[in-house]
N, C-alpha and C positions, 0 to 999 in steps of 0.2 A: 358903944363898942367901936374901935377901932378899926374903919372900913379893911384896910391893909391884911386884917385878919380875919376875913370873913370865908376867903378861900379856902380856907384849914380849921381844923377842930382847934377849941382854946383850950384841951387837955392839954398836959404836958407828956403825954403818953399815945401810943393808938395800938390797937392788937390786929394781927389780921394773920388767919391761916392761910400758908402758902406750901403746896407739896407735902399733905400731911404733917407740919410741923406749925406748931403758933410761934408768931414773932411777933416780940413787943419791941417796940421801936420808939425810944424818948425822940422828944422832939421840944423846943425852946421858943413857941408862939410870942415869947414879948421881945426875942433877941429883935437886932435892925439887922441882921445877917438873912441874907435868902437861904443860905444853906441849913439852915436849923429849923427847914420847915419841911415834912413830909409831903410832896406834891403829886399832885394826881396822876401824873407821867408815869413815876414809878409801882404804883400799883396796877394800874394797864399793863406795865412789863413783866412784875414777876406773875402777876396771871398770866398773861400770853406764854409766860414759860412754863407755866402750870399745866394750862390746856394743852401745849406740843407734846409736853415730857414723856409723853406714853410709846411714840414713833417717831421718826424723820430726825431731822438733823439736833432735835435737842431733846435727847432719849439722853438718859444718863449711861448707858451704858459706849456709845459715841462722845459724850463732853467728860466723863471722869478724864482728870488728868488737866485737860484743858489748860492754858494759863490765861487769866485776864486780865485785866483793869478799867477799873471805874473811875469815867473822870466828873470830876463836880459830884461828889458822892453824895453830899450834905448828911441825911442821916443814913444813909448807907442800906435801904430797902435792896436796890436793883443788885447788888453786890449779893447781897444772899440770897438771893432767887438765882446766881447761876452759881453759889459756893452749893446748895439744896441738891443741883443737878449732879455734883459731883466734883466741879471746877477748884482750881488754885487761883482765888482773888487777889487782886492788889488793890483794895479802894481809896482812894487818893481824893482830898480837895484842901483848900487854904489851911492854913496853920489855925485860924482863930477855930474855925470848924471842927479841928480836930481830936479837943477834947470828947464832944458829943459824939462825932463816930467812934472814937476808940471805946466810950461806952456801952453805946449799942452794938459794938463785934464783943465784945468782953460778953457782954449780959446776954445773947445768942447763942455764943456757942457753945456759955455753960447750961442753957436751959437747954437744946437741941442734947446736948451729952447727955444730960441727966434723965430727959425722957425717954431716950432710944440711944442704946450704947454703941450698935452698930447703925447708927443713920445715913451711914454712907454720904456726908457732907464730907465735901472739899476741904481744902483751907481759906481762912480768910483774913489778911492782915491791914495795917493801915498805913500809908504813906502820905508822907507832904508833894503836893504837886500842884505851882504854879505854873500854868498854861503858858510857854516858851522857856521857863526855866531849863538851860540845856542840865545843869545840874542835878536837878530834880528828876530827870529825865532818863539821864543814867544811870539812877542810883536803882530805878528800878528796874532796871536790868530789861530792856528789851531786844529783841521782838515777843508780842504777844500773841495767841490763836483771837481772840476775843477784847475787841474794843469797844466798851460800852458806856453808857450817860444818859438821863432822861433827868428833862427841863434843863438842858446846861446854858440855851440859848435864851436870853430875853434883852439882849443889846445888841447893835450891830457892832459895837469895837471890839464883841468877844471872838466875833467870828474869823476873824485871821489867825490870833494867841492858838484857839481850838484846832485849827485847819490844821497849823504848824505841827502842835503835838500832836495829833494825829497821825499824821504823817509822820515824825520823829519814833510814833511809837509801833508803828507797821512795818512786817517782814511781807513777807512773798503770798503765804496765806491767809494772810488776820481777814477777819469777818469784822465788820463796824456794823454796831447794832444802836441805833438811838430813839430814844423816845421823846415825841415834843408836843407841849399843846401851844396851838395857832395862836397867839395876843396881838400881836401885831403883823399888817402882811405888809408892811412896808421891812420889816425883817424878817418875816418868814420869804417872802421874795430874794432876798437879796443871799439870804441861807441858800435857799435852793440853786441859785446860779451858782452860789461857788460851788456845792457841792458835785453838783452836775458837769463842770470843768472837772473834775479832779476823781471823780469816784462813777462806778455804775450805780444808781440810785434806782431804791427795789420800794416800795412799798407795801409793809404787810397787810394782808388782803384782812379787812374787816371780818370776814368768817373765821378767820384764825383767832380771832381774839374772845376773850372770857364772855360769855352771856350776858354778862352782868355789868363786870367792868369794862369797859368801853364808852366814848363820848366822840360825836362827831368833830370836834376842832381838836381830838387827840391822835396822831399819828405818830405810826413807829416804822422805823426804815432799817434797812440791811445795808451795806454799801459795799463794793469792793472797791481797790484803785484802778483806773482804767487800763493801766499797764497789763492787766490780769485777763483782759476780755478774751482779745485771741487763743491765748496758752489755755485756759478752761475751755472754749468752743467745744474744742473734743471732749473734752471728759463730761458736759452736758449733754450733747450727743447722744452718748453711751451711757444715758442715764445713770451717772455717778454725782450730779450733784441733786441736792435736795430741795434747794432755792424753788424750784415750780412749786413743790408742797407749802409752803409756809408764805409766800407774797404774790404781788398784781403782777401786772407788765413794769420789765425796769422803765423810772422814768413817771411812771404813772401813778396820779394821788387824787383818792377819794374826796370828796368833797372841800378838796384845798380852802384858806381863804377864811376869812373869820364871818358867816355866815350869823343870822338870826336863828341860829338853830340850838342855845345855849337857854332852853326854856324850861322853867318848873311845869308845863303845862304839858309839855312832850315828853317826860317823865313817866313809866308805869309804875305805878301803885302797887304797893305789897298785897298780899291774899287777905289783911289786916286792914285796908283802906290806909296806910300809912307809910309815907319813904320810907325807905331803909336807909343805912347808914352813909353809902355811897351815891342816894341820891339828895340827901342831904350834903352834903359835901359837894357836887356839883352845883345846885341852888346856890349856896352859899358864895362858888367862884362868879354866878352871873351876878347875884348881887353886889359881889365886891368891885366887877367890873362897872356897873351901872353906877356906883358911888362915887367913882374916882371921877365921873362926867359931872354931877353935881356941886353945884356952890351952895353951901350953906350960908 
């Protein structure tokens, strides 16, 4: 088999309930595109939005309405985990990608309709969006409440295109929610500096996240741009923002750094003696990493 794909299931398909609802999600394991592949990031996210949605800032009764956009969608998980809440999505990535998302928002939101007429889903559409494309950029109309992506980073030349749109696509209040796992900390370093020039940097606090799903070299952040610190001061204050509920100290990250902590043997066992689906799926990204060290 194909080390390259060891990190991901070789179905072409994967299921997962999120919010009461099952999402199946195609996915293209023998493309050479990273985006046609369902990556662990994104399921860490729509669970963490799973386990909030009941209080605090991502109750759906707070994010209905919402606007967002997903950048680097690839097959577009994280996108319907905040369309589930209530949200108006715009999931966005390369042109070659976006057959497969338009199919998996197509195949979504007629199975969410058909099981539950009033589901109280959002919208969610699909847009072309290269990373400084001013064009691209306009077309979807921003400012946005909600700017989100998980695994968009795995090179350092992405990290400026990223910063930019980012930034091109931020108003006064947008929330930057990203999801990452650690591969390299010679770029996850260099991520972190810029981000920390440019944004308050929140890390969500490991107890927020799913029982289950979760892995130590996966973290998810909040950001604001730093323009925003003072002007919010008061309305933190006065307990009107939610930020204490849902992350760490800004600034501050759990086990950073790509650690020996990515082990089938640190793993818990089902009630069965037997992984479950998502610890199989984590084994499978250490062994993909330990292969790529190997000469045959």
């Amino acid at each position: 088999m194909d080390h390259e794909r060891l990190n991901s299931p070789s179905t072409s398909a994967i299921s997962l309930e999120v919010m009461g609802h099952r999402l199946h999600i195609s996915q293209d394991p023998n493309s050479k595109h990273l985006g046609t592949t369902v990556w662990d990031a994104s399921m860490v996210f729509v669970k963490f939005l799973e386990k909030n949605s009941r209080k605090g800032r991502f109750c759906p009764s707070k994010m209905k309405g919402k606007r967002v956009i997903e950048l680097g969608a690839g097959c577009g998980l994280a996108g319907f985990g905040m369309a589930l809440l209530g949200c108006d999505v715009v999931t966005t990535d390369q042109v070659e990608v976006l057959p497969l998302l338009m199919r998996n928002v197509e195949r979504n939101k007629s199975w969410i309709s058909q099981s539950n007429s009033d589901s109280g889903l959002g919208s969610i559409k699909v847009a072309e969006l290269d990373w400084g494309n001013q064009d691209h950029i306009k077309a979807v109309e921003p400012p946005f409440d909600y700017i989100i992506g998980t695994d968009v980073v795995y090179s350092e030349h992405l990290l400026q295109p990223l910063l930019e749109t980012i930034t091109a696509l931020s108003g006064p209040k947008t929330k930057i929610l990203l999801g990452y796992e650690i591969r390299s900390t010679t770029v996850h370093e260099k991520m972190m500096e810029m981000w920390k020039s440019n944004f308050i940097v929140k890390t969500i606090s490991k107890s927020k996240m799913d029982a289950k799903y979760h892995h130590p070299s996966i973290q998810l952040y909040m950001m604001d741009p730093k323009a925003r610190l003072t002007s919010e001061a008061g309305a933190s204050a006065n307990g009107d923002d939610d930020d204490d509920e849902d992350v760490s100290n800004p600034g501050e990250e759990e086990d950073p750094g790509v650690k020996n902590d990515e082990s089938c043997s640190g793993l818990q066992e089902s009630k069965s003696g037997n992984l479950n689906d998502w610890e199989i799926r984590r084994c499978g990204a250490m062994a993909a990493r330990l292969l790529k060290d190997v000469k045959l």
